[in-house]
C-alpha positions as CSV (number, residue, x, y, z in Angstrom):
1,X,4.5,-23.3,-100.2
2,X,3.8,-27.0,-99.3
3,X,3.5,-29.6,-96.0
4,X,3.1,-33.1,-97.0
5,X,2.2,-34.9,-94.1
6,X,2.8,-39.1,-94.4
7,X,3.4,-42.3,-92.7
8,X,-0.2,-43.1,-90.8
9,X,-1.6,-46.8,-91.1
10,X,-2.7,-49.7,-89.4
11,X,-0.8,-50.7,-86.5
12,X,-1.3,-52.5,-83.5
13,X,-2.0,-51.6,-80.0
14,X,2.0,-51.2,-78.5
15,X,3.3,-51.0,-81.9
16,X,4.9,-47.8,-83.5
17,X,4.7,-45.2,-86.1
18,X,6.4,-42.4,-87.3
19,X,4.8,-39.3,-89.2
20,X,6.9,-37.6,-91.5
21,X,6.4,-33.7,-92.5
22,X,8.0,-32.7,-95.7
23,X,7.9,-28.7,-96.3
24,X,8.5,-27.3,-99.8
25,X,9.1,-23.7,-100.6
26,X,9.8,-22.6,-97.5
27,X,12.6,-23.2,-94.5
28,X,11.4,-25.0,-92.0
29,X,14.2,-24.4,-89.9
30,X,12.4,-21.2,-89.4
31,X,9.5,-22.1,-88.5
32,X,7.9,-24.0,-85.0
33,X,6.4,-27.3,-86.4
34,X,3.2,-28.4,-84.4
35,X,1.6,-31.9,-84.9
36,X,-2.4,-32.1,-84.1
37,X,-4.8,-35.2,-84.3
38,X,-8.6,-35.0,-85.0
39,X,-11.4,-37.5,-84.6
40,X,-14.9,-37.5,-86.8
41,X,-17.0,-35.3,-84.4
42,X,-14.6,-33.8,-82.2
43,X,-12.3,-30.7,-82.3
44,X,-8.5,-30.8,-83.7
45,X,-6.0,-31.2,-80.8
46,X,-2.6,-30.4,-80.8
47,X,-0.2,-33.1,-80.0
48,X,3.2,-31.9,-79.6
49,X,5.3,-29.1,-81.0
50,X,9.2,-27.9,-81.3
51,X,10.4,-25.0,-81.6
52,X,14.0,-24.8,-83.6
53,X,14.4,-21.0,-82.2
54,X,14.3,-21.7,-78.6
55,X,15.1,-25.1,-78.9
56,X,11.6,-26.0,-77.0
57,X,9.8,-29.3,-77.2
58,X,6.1,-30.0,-75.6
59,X,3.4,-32.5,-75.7
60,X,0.2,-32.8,-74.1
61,X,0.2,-35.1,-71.1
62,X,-1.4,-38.4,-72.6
63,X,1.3,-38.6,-74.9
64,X,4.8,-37.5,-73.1
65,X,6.8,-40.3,-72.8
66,X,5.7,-42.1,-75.9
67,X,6.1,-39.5,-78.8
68,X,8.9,-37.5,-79.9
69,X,9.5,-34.8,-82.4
70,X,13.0,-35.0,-84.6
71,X,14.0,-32.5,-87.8
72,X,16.1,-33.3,-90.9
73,X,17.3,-30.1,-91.7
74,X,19.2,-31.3,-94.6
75,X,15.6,-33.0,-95.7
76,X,13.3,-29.9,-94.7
77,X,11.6,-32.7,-92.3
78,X,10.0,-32.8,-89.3
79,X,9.0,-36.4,-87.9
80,X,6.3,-37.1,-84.9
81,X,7.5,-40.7,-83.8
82,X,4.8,-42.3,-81.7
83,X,5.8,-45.4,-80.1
84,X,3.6,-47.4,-77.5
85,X,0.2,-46.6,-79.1
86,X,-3.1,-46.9,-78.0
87,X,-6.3,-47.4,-79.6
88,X,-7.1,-44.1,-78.2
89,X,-4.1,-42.2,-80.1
90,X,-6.4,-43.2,-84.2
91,X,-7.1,-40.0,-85.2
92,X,-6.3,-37.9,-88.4
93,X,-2.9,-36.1,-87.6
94,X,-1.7,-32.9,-89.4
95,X,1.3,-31.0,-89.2
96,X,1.6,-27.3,-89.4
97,X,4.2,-24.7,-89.4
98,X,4.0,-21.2,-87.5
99,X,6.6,-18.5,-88.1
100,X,7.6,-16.4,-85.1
101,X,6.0,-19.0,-82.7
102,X,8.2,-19.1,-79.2
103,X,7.5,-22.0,-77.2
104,X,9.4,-21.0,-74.4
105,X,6.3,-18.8,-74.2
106,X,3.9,-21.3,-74.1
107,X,2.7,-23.8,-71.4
108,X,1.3,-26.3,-73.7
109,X,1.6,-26.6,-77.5
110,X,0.2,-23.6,-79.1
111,X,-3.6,-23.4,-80.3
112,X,-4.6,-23.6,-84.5
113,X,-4.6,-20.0,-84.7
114,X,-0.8,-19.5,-84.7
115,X,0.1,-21.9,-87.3
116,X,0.5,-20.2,-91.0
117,X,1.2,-22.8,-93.0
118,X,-0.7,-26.9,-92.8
119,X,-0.5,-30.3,-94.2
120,X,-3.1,-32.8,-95.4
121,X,-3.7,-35.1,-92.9
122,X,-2.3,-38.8,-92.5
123,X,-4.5,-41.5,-91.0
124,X,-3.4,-43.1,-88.0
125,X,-5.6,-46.3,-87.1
126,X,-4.1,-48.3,-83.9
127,X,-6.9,-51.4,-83.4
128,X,-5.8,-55.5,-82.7
């Protein structure tokens, strides 16, 4: 049971990214796929999330409007594209899957604790 999280690098300040999230020997169909960030010295945040079950989809308020979540089923895929980005979006993202985790439940994307399975993280750097 794998999640290989890709696709960080160097971008500019408005420019765009998009993270991919490849799961291995599991279904991530199953599964509610979160994406959190993490900056040297400061706790691991959660980003955005979607749930495939109840067909739910939140981010946290500094980055509505500007990320989305997509899913390949036919890849096992989940994909954070960020576009619009800020100097204050470089962080260390990671993806992580949660089994039984209803959104439609939740007010904001769901904390670490309800995630099973997690990715390495990708480095995302936005600086001119």
């Amino acid at each position: 049971v794998q999640l290989q999280a890709s696709g960080g690098g160097l971008v500019q300040p408005g420019g765009s990214l998009r993270l991919s999230c490849v799961a291995s020997g599991f279904t991530l169909d199953d599964y509610t796929v979160g994406w959190f960030r993490q900056v040297p010295g400061k706790e691991r945040e959660a980003v955005s999330c979607n749930s495939f079950s109840d067909g739910v989809t939140l981010h946290r308020e500094s980055v509505k409007g500007r990320f989305t979540i997509s899913r390949d089923y036919a890849k096992n895929t989940a994909y954070l594209q960020m576009n619009s980005l800020r100097p204050e979006d470089t962080a260390v993202y990671y993806c992580a899957a949660g089994i039984n985790v209803l959104l439609s439940l939740w007010e904001a994307c769901p904390p670490e604790s309800e995630y099973d399975y997690w990715g390495r993280g990708t480095q995302v750097t936005v600086s001119s």
